[in-house]
N, C-alpha and C positions, 0 to 999 in steps of 0.2 A: 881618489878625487874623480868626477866627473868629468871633468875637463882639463884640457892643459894648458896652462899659460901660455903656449906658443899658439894653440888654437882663437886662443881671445884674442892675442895681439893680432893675428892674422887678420880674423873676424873686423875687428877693431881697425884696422888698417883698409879694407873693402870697403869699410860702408863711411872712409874718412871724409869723401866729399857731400854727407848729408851736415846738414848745422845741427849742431844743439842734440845730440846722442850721446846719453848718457848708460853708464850699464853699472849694475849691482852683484854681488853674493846673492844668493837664494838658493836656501833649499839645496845645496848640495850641486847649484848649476848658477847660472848668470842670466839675468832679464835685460835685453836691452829696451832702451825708453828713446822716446821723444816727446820731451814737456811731458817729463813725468807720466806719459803714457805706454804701456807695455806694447810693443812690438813683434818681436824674440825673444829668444830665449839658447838659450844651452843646458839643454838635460841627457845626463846618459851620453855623451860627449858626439851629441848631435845638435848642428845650428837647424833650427825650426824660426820659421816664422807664422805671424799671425794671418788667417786668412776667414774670408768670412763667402756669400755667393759669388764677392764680385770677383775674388780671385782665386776661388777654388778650383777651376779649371786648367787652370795653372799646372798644379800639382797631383792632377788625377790624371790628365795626360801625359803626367812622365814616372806614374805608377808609385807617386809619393805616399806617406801614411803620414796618420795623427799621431800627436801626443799620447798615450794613455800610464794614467797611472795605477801602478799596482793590479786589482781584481775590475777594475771598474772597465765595462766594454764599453759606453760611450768614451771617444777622445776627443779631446780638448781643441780649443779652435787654434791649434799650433801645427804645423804641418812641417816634416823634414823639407830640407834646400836641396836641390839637386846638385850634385859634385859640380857639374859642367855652370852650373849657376853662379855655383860656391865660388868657384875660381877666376869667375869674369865678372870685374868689378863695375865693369859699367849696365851688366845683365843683374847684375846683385842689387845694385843701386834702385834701379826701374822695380824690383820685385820687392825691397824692402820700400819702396815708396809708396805703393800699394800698401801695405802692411802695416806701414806708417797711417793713411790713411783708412783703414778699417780700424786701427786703432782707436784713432781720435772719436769715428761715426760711434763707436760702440756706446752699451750704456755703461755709465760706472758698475 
């Protein structure tokens, strides 16, 4: 399993003061959504979120990486959470809201 169910609840427990977050099975990992939109994820039993220019900076100052799957060198616009992130719910909050919002900006 990719993930552990004490990891999702955790996850799932952080991000409890946003509304309307919903999360799925995928692929061997779990996407989190707002209004049906992708956000995060859990792949490889790492929480990633969505980032695009506005908050890429974020994650390249704390020596974050992409997503990538398999042979492919381009990574995906999903970038690991930092632990120190992970664990403070009101810093997770602010950084999934972000994430949230590149979401929604993005194209289908």
């Amino acid at each position: 399993m990719a993930y552990s169910e004490s990891d999702l609840n955790f996850i799932l427990d952080q991000l409890s003061g946003i509304p309307e977050i919903s999360h799925k099975r995928m692929f061997g990992g779990i996407g989190f959504f707002h209004q049906d939109r992708m956000f995060g994820m859990i792949g490889g039993g790492i929480f990633r979120l969505k980032v695009d220019e506005n908050n890429l900076a974020d994650y390249k100052t704390r020596g974050m990486t992409p997503f990538t799957m398999g042979s492919k060198s381009k990574g995906l616009p999903y970038w690991e959470v930092p632990l120190d992130v992970l664990e403070d719910r009101t810093l997770l909050t602010e950084w999934a809201m972000k994430s949230i919002a590149v979401a929604h900006n993005s194209k289908k």
